[in-house]
C-alpha positions as CSV (number, residue, x, y, z in Angstrom):
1,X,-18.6,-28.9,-12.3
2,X,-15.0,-28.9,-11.1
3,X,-13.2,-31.7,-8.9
4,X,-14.1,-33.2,-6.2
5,X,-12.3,-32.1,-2.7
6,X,-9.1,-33.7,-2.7
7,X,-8.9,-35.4,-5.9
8,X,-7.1,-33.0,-8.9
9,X,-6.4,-34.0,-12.2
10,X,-3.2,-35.4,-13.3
11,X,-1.0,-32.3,-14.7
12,X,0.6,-32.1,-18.4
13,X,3.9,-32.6,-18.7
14,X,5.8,-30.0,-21.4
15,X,8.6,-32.6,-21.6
16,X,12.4,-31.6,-21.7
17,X,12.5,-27.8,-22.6
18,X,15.9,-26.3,-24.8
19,X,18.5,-24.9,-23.1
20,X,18.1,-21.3,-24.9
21,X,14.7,-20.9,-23.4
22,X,16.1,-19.5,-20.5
23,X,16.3,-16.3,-20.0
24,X,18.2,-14.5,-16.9
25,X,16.6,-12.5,-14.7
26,X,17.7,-9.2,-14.0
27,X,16.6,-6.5,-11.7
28,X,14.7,-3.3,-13.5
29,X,16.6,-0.3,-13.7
30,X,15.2,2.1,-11.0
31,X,14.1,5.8,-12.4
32,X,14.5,8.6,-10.2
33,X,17.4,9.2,-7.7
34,X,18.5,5.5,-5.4
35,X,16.7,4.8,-2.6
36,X,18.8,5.8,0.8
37,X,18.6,2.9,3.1
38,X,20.6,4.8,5.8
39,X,18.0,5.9,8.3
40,X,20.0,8.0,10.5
41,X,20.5,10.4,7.5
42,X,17.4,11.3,6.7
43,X,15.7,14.4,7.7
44,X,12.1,14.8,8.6
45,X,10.9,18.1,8.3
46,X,7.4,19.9,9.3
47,X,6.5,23.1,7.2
48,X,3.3,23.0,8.3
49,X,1.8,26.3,9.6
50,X,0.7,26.0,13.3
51,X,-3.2,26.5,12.4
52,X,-4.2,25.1,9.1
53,X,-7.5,26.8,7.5
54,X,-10.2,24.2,6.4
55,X,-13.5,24.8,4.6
56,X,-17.0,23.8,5.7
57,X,-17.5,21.0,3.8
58,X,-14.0,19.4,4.9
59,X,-15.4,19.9,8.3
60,X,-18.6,18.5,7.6
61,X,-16.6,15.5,5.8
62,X,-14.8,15.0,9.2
63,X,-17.4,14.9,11.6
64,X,-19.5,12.5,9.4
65,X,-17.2,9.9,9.5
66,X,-15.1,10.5,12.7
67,X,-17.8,11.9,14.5
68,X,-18.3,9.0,17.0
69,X,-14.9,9.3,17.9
70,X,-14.1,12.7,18.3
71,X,-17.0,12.5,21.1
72,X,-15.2,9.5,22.8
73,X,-12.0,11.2,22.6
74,X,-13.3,14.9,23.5
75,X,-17.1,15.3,24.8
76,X,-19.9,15.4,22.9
77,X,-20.7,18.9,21.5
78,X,-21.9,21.3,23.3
């Protein structure tokens, strides 16, 4: 049924394990090109268009699940 809260049972021991078991860890080799931890050279850039075009049933999609807020944010629909 398992233990009882707060007792456990007594652990096994594996004893005195040989030296050549060890094995050093080393980091994994990272594919792709390094990571830039340098912040201030990075470049954000927006190629966005100004109006994006979206289909019905992304709209529909939108105000199904955002609805309620879009009318606290902006007025119900009118």
């Amino acid at each position: 049924m398992g233990d009882p809260v707060g007792m456990s049972r007594p652990r096994a021991s594996l004893g005195i394990l040989p030296d050549d078991l060890y094995i050093p860890i080393e980091p994994w080799p990272r594919i792709g090109r390094p990571v830039k931890h340098d912040l201030s050279a990075w470049t954000v850039t927006d190629v966005w268009p100004d109006s994006v075009p979206i289909t019905d049933a992304e709209l529909d999609v939108f105000e199904a699940w955002f609805g309620d807020l879009f009318d606290e944010l902006f007025g119900p629909c009118q």
